[in-house]
C-alpha positions in Angstrom: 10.2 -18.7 2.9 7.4 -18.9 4.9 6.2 -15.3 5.1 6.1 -15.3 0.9 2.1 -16.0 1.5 1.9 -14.0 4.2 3.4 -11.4 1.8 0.3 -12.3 -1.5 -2.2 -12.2 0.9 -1.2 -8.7 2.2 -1.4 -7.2 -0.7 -4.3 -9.1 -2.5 -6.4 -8.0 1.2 -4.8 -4.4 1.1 -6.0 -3.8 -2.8 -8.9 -5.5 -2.5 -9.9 -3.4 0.4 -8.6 0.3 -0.7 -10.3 -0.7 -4.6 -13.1 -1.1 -2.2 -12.8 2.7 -0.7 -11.9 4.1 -4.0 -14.1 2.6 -6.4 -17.1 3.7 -4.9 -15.9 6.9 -3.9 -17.8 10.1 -5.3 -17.5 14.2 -4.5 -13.4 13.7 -3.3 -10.9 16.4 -4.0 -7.1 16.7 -3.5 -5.9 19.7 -3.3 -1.9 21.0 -2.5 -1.0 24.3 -1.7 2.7 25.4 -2.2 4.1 28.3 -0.1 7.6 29.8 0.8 7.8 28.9 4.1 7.2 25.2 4.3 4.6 25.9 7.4 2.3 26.8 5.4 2.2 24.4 2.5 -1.0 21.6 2.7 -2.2 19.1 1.7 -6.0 18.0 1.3 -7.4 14.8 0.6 -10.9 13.9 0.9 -12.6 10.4 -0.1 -16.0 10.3 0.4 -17.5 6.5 0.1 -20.6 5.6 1.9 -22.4 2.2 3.0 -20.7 -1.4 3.1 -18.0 -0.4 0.6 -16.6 2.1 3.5 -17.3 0.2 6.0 -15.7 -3.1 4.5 -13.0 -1.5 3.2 -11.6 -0.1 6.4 -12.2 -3.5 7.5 -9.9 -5.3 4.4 -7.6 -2.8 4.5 -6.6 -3.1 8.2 -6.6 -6.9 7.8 -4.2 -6.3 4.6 -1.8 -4.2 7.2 -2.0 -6.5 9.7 -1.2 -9.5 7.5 1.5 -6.9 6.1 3.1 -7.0 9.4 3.1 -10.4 10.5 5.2 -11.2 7.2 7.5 -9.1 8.2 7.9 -10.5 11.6 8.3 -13.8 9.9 11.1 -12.7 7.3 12.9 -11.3 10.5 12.5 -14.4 12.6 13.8 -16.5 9.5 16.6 -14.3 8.6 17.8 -14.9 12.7 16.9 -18.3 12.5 19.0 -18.9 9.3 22.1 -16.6 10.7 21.9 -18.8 13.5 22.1 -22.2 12.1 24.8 -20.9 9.9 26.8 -19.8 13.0 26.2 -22.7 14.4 27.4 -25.0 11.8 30.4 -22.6 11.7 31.4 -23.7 15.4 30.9 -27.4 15.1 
């Protein structure tokens, strides 16, 4: 399992970065309007965070989701991998 620290780190860098965003957020609002037909329900979200806490925060979350993808191109190239040693010790 060699995307399992791939994995911690993900989530360490994605929390880390969106605490970041939303800790020193001030004046946001969410707001959802419901209405018959579904075109014209919304939704509103609005963070506000300014200085180094946005702009490192972007910066930690997108490493977060970047680090979030490469383990999961590493589970999927160890699950083929392992289904392909097991075959293979099938046909011998």
């Amino acid at each position: 399992m060699t995307y399992a620290r791939t994995l911690v780190a993900s989530i360490l860098f994605l929390g880390l970065g969106l605490g970041l965003i939303l800790d020193y957020s001030h004046d946001s609002t969410i707001s959802f309007g419901v209405a018959h037909p579904a075109a014209a329900a919304s939704l509103q979200v609005v963070i506000h965070t300014d200085g180094w806490p946005a702009m490192a925060g972007v910066v930690i979350t997108g490493i977060g989701i970047l680090l979030l993808f490469a383990a999961l191109v590493q589970a999927l190239l160890g699950e083929v991998a392992e289904r392909g040693q097991q075959a293979n010790s099938r046909a011998a």
